[in-house]
C-alpha positions in Angstrom: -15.0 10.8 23.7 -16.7 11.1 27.1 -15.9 14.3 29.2 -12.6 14.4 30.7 -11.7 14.5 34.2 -9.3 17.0 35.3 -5.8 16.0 34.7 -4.1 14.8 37.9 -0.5 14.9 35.5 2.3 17.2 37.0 3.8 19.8 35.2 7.3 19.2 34.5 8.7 22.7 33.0 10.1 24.2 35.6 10.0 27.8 33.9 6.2 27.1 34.1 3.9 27.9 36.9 2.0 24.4 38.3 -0.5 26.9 40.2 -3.2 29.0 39.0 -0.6 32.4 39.1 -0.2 34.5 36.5 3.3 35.1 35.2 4.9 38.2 33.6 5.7 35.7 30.4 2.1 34.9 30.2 0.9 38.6 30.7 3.3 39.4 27.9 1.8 36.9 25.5 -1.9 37.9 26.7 -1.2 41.4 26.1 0.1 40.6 22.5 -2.4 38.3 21.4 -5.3 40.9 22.1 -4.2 42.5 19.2 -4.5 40.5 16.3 -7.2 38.3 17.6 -10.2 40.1 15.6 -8.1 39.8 12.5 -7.2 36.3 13.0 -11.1 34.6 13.4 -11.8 36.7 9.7 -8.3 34.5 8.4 -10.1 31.4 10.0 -13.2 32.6 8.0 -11.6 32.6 4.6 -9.4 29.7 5.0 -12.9 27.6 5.9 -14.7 29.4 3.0 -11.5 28.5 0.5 -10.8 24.6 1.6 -8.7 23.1 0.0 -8.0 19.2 -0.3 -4.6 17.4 0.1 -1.4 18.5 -1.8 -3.5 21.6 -3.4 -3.3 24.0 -0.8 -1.9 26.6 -3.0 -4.0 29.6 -1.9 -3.9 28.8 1.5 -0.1 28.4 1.8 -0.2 31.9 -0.2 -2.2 33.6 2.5 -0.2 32.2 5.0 3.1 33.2 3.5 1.6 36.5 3.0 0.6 37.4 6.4 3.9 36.3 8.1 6.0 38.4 5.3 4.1 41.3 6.5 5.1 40.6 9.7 9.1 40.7 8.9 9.3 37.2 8.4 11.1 35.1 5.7 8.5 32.1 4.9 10.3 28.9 3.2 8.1 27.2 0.6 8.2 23.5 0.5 7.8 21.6 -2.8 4.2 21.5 -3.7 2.4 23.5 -1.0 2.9 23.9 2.7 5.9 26.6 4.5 7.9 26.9 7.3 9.5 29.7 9.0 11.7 30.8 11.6 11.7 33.2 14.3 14.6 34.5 16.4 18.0 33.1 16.2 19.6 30.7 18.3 21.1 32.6 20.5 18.9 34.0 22.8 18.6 37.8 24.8 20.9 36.8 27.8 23.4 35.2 25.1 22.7 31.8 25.8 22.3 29.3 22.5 19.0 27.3 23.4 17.4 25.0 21.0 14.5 25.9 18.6 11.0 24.2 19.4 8.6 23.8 16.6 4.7 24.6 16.5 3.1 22.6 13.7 -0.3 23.2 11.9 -1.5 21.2 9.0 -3.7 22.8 6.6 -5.8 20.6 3.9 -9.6 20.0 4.1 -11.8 17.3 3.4 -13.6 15.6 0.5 -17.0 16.2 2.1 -19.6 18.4 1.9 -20.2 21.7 4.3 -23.1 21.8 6.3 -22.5 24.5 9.0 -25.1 26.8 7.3 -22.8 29.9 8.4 -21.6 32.9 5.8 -18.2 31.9 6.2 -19.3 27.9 4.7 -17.5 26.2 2.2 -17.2 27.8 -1.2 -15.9 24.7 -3.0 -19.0 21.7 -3.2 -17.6 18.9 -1.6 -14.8 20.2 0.0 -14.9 21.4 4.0 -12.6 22.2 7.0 -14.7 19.5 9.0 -11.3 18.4 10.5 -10.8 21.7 12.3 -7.8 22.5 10.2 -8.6 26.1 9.5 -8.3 26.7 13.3 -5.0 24.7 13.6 -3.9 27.0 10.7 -5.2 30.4 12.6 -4.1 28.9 15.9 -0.3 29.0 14.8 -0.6 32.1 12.4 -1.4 33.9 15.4 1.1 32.3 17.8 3.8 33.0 15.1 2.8 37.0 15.0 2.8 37.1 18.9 6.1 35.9 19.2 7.2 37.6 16.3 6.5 41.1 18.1 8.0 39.4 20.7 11.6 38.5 19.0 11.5 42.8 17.9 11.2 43.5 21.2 14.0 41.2 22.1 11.7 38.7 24.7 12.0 35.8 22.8 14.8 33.3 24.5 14.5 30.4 22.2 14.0 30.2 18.5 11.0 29.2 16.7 9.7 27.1 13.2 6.3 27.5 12.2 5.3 24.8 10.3 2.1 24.6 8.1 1.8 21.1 6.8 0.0 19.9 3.4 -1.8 16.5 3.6 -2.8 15.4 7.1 -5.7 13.9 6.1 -4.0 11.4 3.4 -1.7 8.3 4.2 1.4 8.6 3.8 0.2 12.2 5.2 2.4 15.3 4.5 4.3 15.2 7.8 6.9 13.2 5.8 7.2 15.3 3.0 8.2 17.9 5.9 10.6 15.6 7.3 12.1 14.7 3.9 12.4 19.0 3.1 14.4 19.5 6.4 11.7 20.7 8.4 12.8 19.4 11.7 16.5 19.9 11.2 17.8 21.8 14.2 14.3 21.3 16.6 14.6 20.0 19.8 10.8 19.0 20.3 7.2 20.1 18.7 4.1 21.3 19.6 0.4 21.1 18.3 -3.3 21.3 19.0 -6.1 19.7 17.4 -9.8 20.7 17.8 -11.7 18.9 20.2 -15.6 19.7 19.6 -16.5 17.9 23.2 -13.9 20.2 25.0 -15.2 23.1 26.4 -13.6 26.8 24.8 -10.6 27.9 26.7 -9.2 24.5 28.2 -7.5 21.5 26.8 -7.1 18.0 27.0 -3.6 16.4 27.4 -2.1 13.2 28.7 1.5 12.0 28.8 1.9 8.6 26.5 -0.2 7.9 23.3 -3.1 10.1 22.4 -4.4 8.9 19.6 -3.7 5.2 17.7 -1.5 4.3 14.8 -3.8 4.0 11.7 -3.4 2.0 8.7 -5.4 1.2 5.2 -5.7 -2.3 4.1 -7.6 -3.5 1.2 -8.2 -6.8 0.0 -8.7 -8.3 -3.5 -10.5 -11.5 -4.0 -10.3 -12.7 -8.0 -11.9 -16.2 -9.5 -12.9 -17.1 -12.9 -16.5 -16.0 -12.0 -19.7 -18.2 -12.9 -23.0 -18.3 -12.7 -25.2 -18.2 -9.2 -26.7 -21.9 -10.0 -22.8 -23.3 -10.0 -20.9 -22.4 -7.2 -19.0 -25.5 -6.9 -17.7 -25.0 -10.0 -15.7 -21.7 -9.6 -14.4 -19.6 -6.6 -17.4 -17.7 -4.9 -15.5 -14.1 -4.3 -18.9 -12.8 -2.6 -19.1 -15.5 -0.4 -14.9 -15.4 0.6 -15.2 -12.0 0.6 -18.0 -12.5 3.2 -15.9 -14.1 5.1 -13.0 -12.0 5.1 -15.2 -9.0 6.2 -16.4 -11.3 9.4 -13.8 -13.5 10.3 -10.6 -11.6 9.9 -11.4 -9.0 12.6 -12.0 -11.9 15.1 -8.9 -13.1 14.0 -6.9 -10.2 14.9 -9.1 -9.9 18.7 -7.6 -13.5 19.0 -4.1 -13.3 17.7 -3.1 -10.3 19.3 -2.9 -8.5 22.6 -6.7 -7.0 23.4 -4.8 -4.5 25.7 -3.3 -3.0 22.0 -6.6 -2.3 21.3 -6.4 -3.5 17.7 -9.2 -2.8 15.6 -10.1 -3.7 12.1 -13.3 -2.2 10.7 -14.4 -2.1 7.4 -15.9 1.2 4.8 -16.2 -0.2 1.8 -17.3 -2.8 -0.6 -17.3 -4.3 -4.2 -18.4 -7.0 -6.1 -20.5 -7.8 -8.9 -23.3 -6.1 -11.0 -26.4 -9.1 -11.6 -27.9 -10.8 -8.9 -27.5 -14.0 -10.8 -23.7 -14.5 -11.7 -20.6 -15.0 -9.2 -18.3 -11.9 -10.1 -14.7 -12.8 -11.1 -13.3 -9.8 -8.7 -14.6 -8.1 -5.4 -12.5 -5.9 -3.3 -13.0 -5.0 0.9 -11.7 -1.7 2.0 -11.2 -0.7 5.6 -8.8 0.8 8.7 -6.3 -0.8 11.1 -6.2 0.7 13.7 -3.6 -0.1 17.1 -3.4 1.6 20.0 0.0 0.5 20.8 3.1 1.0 18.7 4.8 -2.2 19.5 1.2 -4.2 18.5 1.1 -2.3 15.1 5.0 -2.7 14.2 3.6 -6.5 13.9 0.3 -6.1 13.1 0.4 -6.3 9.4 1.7 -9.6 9.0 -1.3 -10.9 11.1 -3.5 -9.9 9.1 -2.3 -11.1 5.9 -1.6 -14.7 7.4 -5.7 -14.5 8.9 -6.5 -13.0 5.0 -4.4 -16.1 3.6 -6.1 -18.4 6.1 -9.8 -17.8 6.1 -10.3 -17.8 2.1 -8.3 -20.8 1.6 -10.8 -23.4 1.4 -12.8 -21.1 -1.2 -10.4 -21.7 -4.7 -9.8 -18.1 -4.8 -6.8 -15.8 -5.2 -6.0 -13.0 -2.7 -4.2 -9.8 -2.6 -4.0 -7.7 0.7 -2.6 -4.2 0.5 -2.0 -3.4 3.9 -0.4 0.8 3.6 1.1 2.1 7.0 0.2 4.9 7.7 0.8 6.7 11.0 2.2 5.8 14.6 0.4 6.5 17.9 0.8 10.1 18.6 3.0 9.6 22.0 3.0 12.7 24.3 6.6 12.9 25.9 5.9 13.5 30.0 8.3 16.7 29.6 6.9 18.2 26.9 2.9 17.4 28.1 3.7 18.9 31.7 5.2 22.3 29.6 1.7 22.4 27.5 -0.3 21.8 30.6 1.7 24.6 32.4 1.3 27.1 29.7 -2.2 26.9 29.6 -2.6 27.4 33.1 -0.3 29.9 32.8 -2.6 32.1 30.0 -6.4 29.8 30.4 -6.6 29.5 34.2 -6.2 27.0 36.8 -9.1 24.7 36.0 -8.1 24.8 32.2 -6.1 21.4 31.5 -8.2 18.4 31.1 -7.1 14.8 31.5 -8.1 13.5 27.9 -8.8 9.8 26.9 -6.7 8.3 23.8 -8.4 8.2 20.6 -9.1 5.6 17.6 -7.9 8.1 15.8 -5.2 8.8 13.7 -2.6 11.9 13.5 0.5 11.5 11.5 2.0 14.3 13.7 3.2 11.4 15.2 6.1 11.2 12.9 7.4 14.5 13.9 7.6 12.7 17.5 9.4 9.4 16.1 12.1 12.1 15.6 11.8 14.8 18.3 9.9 15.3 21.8 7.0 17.2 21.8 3.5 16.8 22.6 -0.2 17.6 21.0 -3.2 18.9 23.2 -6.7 18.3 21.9 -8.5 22.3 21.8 -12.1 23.1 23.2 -13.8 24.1 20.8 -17.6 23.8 22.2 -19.4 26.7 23.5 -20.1 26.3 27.3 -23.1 24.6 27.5 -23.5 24.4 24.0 -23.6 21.4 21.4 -21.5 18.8 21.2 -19.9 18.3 17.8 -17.9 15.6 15.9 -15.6 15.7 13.4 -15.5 14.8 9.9 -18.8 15.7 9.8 -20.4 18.4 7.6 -22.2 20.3 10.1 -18.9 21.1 12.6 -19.3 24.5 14.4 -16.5 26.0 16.4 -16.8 28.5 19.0 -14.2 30.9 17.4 -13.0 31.7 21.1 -10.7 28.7 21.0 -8.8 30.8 18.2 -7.6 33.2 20.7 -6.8 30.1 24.0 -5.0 28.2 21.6 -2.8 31.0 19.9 -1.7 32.5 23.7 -1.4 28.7 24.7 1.3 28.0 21.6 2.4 31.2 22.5 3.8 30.5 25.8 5.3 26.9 25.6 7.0 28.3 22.9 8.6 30.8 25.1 9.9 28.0 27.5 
């Protein structure tokens, strides 16, 4: 991502400031969040130290749990790992019933090796926070205690769900499992942040309309009888079709669909064959769809298995594409992004909100938004002046600042 520009978007909240002043609601949630903040970068320090992969997040949803029962709260387990839980009721301190709004975290690691060299690294070999999540985690933990301080003072004029989401990094990712558990019944819209290593600290990036791209698995299977190298002609050559499929059907998909969709096929992985000397009777080409436009990808998987179909035809080979959906663009309601982009002026400054560019990447938190508004805000998390991360790498460093921006920035759009 190159360096955003500062985001020319208007805020649409009107219980938001648009200018640079401070309000009493964001003094409120600055004043609370001082106090926890030491205790919240040592959390992010031993969820990073503990990772733990997709759908086995046991001791990290225990911690969680933990920390918001000694806060007052009743956490809901979901079935297998992950909670949720509610602040406030619904009707609010003037007596008015107002809707609840959601603030989401997901909290599984990767199947990769830590490299950050830091006392707090990985614990577990192969298995790292290189995703950020451990911040997302802290990040709401720490929103959830400010504005649970908050509802026992009687401040809080909306209700809340904290949810902390197994299996983000897997397809079909854990935002569906939520779903399926009720964890959106009764939210009007949804908020989240995810790190952003080339982000400054203390400001975000936001933009109304996709921010990231829907993102898919396909793999394909090529099978023949096999042979040896010196008679091609006499079986189907899976290297070669496979060859093909790895080169042509990308091209395909740049000519069959619209290159404003920004549809991209690239491949990770591939098999076939042990001896340099025989034709293999199986081989197998794994890669990513990815779509920047929903309307592209609702169509985009029948593309590809007619340009599969067509490109190995004249090869005597059989084919089997596994195309798995996996996730929607993230699309950033205009409402919702102007009421993130307040808040954190509101609490980070006037110069804090970034206009951000939209990512390759996937985020099934785009589910939640196929169901309710809301909006997600990519986090600084570089040190001024500092190195420039990326993620899903082993070596990811975050300047533990951000903690404390994004907890008073969830903080505050949550307060409407």
């Amino acid at each position: 991502m190159s360096t955003p520009e500062e985001s020319t978007q208007n805020d649409r909240s009107p219980s938001l400031p648009s200018g640079g002043g401070r309000t009493e609601a964001g003094d409120r949630v600055t004043a609370v969040a001082a106090s926890p903040a030491d205790e919240l970068v040592a959390i992010r320090r031993d969820i990073h130290a503990h990772p733990e992969v997709s759908r086995a997040e046991t001791r990290t949803t225990a911690l969680i749990a933990d920390r918001l029962r000694a806060a007052g709260l009743s956490p809901r387990l979901l079935q297998g790992t992950g909670l949720v839980c509610d602040i406030g009721g619904a009707e609010g301190p003037d007596g008015e019933t107002r809707g609840r709004v959601a603030l989401r975290a997901d909290i599984d690691a990767l199947p990769l090796q830590d490299r950050c060299e830091l006392p707090w690294a990985s614990t577990v070999p192969g298995v790292a926070h290189a995703c950020g999540h451990d911040v997302h985690t802290t990040v709401v933990l720490g929103a959830g205690l400010v504005l649970a301080e908050l509802a026992q003072r009687g401040e809080l004029a909306r209700p809340v769900r904290l949810i902390f989401q197994p299996a983000e990094e897997v397809q079909p990712g854990g935002s569906l499992d939520v779903i399926a558990q009720g964890g959106l019944d009764g939210v009007d819209e949804i908020y989240a942040v995810h790190c952003d290593p080339k982000v400054d600290a203390g400001q975000i990036g936001t933009r109304i309309g996709p921010i990231t791209s829907a993102s898919d698995e396909v793999s394909v299977t090529i099978t023949s009888p096999g042979g040896h190298t010196s008679r091609p002609h006499l079986t189907g050559d899976v290297v070669y079709a496979l060859g093909q499929v790895i080169t042509q059907v990308p091209a395909v998909l740049g000519r069959r669909l619209d290159p404003r969709s920004g549809v991209n096929l690239t491949w990770g992985a591939v098999h076939a064959g042990s001896a340099h000397n025989a034709i293999p009777s199986t081989g197998t080409v794994r890669g990513t769809l990815r779509c920047l436009d929903v309307r592209a990808w609702e169509f985009a998987g029948q593309v590809l298995h007619d340009a599969v179909e067509q490109v190995v035809a004249p090869y005597e080979v059989e084919v089997t594409v596994n195309h798995t959906r996996g996730v929607p663009p993230v699309e950033n309601a205009e409402d919702c992004t102007g009421a993130l982009e307040a808040a954190a002026r509101d609490v980070l400054g006037p110069t804090s909100v970034l206009l951000t560019e939209q990512s390759l990447g996937g985020e099934d938190f785009a589910w939640y938004l196929t169901k309710v508004p809301g909006a997600m805000a990519r986090l600084g998390t570089r040190t001024p002046g500092g190195r420039s991360y990326d993620i899903h790498q082993g070596d990811l460093q975050v300047d533990e600042s951000a903690i404390g921006a994004g907890v008073r920035l969830l903080a505050r759009v949550a307060l409407g």
